[in-house]
Jmol script that loads the backbone (N, CA, C; Angstrom):
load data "model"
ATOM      1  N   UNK A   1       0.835  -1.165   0.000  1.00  0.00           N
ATOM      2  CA  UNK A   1       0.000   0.000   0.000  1.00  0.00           C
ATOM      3  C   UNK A   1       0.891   1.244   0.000  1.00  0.00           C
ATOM      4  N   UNK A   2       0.236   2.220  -0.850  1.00  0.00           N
ATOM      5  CA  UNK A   2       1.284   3.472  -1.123  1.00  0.00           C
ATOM      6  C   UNK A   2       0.619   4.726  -0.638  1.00  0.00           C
ATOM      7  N   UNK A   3       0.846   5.625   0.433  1.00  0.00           N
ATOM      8  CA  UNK A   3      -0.054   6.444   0.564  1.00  0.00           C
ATOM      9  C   UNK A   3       0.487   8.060   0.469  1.00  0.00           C
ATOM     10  N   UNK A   4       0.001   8.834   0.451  1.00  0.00           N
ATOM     11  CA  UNK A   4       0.961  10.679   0.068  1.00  0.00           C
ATOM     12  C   UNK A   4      -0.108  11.487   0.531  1.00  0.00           C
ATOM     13  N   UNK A   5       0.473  12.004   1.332  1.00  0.00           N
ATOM     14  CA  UNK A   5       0.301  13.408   1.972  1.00  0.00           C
ATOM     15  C   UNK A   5       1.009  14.697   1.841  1.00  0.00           C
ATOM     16  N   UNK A   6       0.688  15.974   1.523  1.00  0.00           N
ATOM     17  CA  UNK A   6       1.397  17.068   1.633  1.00  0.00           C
ATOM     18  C   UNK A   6       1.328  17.550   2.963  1.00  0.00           C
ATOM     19  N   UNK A   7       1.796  18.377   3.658  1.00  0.00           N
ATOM     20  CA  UNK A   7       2.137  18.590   4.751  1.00  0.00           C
ATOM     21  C   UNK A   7       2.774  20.086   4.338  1.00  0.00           C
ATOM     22  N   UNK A   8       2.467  21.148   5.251  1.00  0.00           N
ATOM     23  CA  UNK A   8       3.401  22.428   5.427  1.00  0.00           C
ATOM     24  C   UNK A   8       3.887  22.344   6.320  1.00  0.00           C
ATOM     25  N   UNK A   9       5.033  22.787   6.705  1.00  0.00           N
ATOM     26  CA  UNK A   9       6.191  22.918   8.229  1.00  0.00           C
ATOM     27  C   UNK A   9       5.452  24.700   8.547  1.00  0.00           C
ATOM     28  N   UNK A  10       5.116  24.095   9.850  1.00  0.00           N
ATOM     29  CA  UNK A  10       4.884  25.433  10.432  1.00  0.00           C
ATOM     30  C   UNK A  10       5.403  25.831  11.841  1.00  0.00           C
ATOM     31  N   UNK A  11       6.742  25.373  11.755  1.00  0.00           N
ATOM     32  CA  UNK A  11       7.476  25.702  13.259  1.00  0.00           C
ATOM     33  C   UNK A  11       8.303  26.833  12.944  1.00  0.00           C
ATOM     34  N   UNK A  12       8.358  27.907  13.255  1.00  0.00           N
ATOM     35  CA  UNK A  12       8.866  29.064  13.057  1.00  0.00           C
ATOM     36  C   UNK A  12      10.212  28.607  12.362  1.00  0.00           C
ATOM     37  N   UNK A  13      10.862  27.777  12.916  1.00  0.00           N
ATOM     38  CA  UNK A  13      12.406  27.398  12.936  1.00  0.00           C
ATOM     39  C   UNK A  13      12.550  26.798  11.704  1.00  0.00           C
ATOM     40  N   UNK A  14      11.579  25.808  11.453  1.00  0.00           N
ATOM     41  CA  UNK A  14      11.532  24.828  10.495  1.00  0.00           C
ATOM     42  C   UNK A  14      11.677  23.723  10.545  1.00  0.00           C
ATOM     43  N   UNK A  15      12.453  22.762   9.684  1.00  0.00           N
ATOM     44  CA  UNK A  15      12.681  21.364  10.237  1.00  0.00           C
ATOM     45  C   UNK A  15      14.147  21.511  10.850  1.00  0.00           C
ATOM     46  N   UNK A  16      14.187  22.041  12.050  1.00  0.00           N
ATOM     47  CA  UNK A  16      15.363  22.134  12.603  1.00  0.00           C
ATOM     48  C   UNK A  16      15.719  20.220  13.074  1.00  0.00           C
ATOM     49  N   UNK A  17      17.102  20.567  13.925  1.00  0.00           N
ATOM     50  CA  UNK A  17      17.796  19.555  14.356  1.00  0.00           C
ATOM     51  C   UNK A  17      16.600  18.854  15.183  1.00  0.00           C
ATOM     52  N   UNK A  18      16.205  19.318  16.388  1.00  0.00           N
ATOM     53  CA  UNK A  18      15.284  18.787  17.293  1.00  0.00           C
ATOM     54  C   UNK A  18      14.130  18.075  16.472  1.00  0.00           C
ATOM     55  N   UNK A  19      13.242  18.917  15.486  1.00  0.00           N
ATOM     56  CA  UNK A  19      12.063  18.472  15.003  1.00  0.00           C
ATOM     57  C   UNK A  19      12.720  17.356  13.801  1.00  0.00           C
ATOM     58  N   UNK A  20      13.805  17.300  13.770  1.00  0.00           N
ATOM     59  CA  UNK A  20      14.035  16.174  12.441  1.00  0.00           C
ATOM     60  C   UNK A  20      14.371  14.677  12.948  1.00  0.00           C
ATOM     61  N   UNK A  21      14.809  14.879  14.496  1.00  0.00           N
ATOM     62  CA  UNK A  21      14.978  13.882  16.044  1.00  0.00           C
ATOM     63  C   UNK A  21      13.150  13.349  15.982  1.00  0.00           C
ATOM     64  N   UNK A  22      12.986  13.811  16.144  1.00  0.00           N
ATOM     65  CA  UNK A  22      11.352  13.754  16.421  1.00  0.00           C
ATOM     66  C   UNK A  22      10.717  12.775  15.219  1.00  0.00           C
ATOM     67  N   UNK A  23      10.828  13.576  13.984  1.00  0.00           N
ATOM     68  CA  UNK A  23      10.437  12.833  12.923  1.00  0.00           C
ATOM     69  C   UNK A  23      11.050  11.790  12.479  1.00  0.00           C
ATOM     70  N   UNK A  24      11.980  11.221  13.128  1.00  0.00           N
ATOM     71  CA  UNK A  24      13.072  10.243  12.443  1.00  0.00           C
ATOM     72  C   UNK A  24      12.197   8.948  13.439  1.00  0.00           C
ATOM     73  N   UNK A  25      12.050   9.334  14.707  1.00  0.00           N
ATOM     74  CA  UNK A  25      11.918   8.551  15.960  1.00  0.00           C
ATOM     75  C   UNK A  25      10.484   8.225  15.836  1.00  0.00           C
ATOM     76  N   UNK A  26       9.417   8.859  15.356  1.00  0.00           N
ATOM     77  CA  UNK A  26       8.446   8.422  15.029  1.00  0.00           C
ATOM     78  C   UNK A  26       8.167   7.613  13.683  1.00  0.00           C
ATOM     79  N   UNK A  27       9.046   8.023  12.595  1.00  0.00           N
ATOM     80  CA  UNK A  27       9.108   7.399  11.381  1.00  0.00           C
ATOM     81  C   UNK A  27       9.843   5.836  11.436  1.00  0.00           C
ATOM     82  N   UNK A  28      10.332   5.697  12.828  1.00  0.00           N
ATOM     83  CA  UNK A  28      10.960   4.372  12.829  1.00  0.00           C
ATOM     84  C   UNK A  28      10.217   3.504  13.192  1.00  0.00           C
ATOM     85  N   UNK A  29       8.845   3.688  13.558  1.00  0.00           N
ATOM     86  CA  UNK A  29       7.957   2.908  14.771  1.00  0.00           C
ATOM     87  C   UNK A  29       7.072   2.201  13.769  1.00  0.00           C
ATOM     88  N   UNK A  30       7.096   2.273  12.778  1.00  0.00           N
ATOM     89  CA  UNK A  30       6.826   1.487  11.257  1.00  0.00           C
ATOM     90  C   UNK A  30       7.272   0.632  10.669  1.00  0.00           C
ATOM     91  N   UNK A  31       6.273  -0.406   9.882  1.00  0.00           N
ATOM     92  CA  UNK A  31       7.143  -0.885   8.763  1.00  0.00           C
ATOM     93  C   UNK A  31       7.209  -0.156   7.538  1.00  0.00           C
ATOM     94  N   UNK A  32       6.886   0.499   7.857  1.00  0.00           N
ATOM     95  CA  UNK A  32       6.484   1.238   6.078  1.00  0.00           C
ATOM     96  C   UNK A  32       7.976   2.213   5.663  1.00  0.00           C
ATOM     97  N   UNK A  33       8.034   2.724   4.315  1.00  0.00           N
ATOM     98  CA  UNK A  33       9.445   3.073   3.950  1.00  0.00           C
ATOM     99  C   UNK A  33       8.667   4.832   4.117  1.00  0.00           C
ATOM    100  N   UNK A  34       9.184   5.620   4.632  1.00  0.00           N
ATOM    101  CA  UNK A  34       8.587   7.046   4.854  1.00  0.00           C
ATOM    102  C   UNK A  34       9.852   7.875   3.967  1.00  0.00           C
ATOM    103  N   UNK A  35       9.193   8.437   2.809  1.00  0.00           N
ATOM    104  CA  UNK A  35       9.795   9.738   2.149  1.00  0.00           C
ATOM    105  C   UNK A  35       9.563  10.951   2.229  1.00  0.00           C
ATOM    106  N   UNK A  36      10.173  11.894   2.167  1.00  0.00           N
ATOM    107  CA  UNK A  36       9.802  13.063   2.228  1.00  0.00           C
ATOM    108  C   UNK A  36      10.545  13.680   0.896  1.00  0.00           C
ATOM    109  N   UNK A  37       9.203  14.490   0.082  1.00  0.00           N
ATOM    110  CA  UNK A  37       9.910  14.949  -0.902  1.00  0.00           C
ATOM    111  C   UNK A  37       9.626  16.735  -0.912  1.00  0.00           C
ATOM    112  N   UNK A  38      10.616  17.382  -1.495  1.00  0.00           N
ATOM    113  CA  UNK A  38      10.216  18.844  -1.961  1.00  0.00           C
ATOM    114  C   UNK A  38      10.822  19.427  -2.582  1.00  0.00           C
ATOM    115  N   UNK A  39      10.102  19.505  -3.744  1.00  0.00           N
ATOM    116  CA  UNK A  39      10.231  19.511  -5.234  1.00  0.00           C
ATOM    117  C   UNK A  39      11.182  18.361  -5.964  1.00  0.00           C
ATOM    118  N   UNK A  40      11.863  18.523  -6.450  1.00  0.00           N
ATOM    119  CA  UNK A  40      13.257  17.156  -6.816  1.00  0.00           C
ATOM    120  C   UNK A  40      13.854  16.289  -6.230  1.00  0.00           C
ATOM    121  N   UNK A  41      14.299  16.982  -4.799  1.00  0.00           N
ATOM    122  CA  UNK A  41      15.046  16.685  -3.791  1.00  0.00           C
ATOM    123  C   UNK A  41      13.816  15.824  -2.765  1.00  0.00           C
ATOM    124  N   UNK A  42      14.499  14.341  -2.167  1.00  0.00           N
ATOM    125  CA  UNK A  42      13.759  13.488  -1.586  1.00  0.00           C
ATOM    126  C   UNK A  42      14.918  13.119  -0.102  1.00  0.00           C
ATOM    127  N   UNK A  43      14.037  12.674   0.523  1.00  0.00           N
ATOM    128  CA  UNK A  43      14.981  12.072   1.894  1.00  0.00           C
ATOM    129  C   UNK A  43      14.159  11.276   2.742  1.00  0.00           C
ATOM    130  N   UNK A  44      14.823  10.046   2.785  1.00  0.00           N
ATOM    131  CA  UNK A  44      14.230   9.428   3.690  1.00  0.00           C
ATOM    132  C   UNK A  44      14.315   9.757   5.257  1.00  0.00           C
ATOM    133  N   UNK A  45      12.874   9.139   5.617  1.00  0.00           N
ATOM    134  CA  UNK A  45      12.228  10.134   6.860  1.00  0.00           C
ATOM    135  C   UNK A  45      13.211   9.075   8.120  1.00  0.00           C
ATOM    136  N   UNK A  46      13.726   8.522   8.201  1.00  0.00           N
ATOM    137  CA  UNK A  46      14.368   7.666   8.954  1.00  0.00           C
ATOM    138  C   UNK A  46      15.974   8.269   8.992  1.00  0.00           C
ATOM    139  N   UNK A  47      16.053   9.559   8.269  1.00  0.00           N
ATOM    140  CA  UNK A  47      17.793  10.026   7.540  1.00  0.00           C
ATOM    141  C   UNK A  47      17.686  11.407   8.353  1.00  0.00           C
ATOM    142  N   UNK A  48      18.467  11.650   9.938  1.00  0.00           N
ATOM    143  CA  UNK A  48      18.245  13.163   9.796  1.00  0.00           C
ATOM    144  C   UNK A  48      18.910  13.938   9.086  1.00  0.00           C
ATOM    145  N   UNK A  49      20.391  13.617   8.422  1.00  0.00           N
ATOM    146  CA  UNK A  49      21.088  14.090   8.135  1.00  0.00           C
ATOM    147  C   UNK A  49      19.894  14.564   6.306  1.00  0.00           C
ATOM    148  N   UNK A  50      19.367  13.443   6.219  1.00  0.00           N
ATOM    149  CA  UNK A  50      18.480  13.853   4.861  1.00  0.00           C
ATOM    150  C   UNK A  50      17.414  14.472   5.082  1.00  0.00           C
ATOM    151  N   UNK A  51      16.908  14.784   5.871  1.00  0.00           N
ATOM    152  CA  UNK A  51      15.756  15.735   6.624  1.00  0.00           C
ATOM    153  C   UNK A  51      16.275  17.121   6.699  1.00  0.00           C
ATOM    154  N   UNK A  52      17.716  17.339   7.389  1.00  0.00           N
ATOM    155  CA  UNK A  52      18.621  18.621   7.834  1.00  0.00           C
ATOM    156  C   UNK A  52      18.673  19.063   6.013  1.00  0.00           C
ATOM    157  N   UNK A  53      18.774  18.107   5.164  1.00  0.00           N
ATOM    158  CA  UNK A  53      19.432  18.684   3.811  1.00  0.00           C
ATOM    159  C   UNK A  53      18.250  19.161   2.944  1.00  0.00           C
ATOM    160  N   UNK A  54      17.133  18.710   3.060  1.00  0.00           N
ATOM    161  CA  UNK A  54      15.776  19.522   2.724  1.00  0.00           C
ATOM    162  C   UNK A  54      15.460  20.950   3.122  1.00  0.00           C
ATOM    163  N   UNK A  55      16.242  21.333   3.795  1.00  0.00           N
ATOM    164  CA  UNK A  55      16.345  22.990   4.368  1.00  0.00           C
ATOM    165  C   UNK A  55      14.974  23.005   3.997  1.00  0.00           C
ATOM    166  N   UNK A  56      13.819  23.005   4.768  1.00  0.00           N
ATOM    167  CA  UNK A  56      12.631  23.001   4.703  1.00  0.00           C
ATOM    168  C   UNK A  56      12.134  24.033   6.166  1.00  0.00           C
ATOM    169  N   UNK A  57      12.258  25.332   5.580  1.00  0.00           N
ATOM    170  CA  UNK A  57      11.615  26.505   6.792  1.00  0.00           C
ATOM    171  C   UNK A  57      10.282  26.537   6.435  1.00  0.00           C
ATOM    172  N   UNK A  58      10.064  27.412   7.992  1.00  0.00           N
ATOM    173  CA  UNK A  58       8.636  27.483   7.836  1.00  0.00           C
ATOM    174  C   UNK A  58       7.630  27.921   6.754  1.00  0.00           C
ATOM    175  N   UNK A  59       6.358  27.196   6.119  1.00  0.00           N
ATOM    176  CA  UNK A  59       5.869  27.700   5.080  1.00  0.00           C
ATOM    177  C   UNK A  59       6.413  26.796   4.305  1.00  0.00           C
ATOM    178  N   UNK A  60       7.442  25.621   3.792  1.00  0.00           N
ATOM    179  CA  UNK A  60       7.299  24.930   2.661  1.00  0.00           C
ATOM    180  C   UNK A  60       6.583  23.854   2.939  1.00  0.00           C
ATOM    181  N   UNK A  61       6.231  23.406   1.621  1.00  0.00           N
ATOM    182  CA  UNK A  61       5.448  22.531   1.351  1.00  0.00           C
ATOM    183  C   UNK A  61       5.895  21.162   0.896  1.00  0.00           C
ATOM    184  N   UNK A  62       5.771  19.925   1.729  1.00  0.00           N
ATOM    185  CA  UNK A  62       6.651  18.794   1.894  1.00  0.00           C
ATOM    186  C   UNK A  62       5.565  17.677   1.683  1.00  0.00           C
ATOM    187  N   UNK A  63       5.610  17.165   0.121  1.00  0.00           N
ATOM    188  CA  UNK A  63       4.766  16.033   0.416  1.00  0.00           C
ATOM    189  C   UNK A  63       5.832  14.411   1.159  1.00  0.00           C
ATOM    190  N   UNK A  64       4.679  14.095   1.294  1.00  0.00           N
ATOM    191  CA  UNK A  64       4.936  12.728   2.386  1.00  0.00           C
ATOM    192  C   UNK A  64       4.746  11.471   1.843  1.00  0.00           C
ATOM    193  N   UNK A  65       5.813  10.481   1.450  1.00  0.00           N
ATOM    194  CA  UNK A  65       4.984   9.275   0.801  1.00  0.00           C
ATOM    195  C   UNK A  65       5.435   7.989   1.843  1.00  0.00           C
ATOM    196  N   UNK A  66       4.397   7.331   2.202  1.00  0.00           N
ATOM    197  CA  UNK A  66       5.137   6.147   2.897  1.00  0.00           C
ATOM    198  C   UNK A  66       4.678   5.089   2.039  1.00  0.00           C
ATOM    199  N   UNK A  67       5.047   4.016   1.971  1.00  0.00           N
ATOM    200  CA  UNK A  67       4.772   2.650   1.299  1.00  0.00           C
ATOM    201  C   UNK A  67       5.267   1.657   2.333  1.00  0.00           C
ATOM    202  N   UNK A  68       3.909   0.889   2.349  1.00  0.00           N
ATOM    203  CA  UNK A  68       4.687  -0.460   3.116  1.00  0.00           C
ATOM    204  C   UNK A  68       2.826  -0.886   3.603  1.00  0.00           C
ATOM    205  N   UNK A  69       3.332  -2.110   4.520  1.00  0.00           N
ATOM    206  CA  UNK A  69       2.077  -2.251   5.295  1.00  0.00           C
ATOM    207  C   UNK A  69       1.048  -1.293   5.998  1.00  0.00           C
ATOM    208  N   UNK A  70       1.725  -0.793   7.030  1.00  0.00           N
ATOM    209  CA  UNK A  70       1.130   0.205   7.597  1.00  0.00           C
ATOM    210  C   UNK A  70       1.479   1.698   7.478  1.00  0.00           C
ATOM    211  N   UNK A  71       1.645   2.059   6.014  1.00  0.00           N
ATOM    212  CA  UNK A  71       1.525   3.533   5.191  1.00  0.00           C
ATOM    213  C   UNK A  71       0.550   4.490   5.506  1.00  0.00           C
ATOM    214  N   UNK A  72      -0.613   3.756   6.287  1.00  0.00           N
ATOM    215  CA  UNK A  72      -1.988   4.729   6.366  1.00  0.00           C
ATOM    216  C   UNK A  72      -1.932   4.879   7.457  1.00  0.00           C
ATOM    217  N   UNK A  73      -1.505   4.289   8.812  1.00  0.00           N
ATOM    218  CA  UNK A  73      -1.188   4.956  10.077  1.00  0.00           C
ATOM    219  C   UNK A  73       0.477   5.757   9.836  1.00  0.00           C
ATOM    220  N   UNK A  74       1.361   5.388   9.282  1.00  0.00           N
ATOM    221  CA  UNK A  74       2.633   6.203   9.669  1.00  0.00           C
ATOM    222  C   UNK A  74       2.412   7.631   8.931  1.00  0.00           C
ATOM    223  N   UNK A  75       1.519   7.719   7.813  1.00  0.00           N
ATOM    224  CA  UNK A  75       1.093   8.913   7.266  1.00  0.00           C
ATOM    225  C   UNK A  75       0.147  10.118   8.457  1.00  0.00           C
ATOM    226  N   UNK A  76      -0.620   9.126   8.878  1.00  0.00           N
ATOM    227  CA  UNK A  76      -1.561   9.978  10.238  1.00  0.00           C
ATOM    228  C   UNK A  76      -0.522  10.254  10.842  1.00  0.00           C
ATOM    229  N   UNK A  77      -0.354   9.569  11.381  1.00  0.00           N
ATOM    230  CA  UNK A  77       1.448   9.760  13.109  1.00  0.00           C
ATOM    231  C   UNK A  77       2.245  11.177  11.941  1.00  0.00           C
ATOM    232  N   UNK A  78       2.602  11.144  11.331  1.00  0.00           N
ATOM    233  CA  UNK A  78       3.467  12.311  10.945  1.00  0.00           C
ATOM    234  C   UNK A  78       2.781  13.520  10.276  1.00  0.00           C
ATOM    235  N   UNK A  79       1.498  13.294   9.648  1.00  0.00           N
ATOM    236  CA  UNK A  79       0.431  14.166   9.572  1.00  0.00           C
ATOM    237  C   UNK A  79       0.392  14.826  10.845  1.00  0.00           C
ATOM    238  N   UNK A  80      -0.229  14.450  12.090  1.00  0.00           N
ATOM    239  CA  UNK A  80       0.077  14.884  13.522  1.00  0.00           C
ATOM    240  C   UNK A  80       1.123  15.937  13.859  1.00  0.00           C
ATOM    241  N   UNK A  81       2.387  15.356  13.289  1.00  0.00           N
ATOM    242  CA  UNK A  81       3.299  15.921  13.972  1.00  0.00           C
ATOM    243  C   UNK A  81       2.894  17.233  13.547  1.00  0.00           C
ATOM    244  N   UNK A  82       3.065  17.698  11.696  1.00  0.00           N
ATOM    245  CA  UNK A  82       2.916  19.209  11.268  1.00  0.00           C
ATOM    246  C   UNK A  82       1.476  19.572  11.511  1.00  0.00           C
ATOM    247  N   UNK A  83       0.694  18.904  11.748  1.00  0.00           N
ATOM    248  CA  UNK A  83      -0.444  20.070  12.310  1.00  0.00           C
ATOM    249  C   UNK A  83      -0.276  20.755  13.561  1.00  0.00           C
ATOM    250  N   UNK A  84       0.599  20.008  14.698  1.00  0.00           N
ATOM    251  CA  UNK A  84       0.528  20.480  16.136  1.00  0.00           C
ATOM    252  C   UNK A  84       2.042  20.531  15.914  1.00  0.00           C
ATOM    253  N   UNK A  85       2.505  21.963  15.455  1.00  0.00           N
ATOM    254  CA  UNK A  85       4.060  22.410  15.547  1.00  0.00           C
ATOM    255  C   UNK A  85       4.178  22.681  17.388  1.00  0.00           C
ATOM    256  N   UNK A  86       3.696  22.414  17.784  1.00  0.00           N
ATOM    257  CA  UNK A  86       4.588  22.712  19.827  1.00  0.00           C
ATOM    258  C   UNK A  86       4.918  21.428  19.761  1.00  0.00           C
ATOM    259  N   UNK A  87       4.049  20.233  18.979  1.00  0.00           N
ATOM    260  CA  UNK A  87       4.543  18.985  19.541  1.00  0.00           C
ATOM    261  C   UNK A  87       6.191  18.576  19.308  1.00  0.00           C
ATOM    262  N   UNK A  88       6.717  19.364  18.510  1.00  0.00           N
ATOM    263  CA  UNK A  88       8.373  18.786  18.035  1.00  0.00           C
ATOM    264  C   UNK A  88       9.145  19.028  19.266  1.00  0.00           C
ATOM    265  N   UNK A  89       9.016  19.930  20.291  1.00  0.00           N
ATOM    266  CA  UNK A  89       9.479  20.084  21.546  1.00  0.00           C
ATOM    267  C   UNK A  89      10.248  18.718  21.798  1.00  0.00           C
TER     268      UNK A  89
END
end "model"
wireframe off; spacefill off
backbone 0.3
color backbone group
């Protein structure tokens, strides 16, 4: 199963160091393969160092693709995260 979400980053900061900790640690709790793409440039959501290289500030627009078994919950769980930007704390 293949599922895609867009997502905006709306933490003032962006996908800083902390919030890319966050997204890596929740993206691991899956079987599913979690991408993050914007525009050309892709990184897997399990990579902070490939998360940090998306320089993704506040206001861009990051679609989300996971594939695997459970693609339709790891899409919700990280959907979550960018709607409630305090949660990257």
């Amino acid at each position: 199963m293949t599922c895609t979400e867009k997502v905006v980053v709306k933490q003032p900061h962006g996908l800083h160091l902390r919030a890319a900790v966050k997204l890596v640690l929740v993206s691991r709790r899956f079987k599913s393969h979690v991408t993050l793409r914007k525009g050309p440039a892709q990184a897997n959501a399990q990579s902070i160092l490939g998360i940090l290289n998306l320089e993704a500030g506040q206001g861009t627009e990051l679609e989300v693709i996971s594939e695997g078994e459970d693609a339709g919950e790891a899409i919700r769980e990280i959907r979550g995260l960018f709607d409630r930007p305090w949660s990257w704390s």
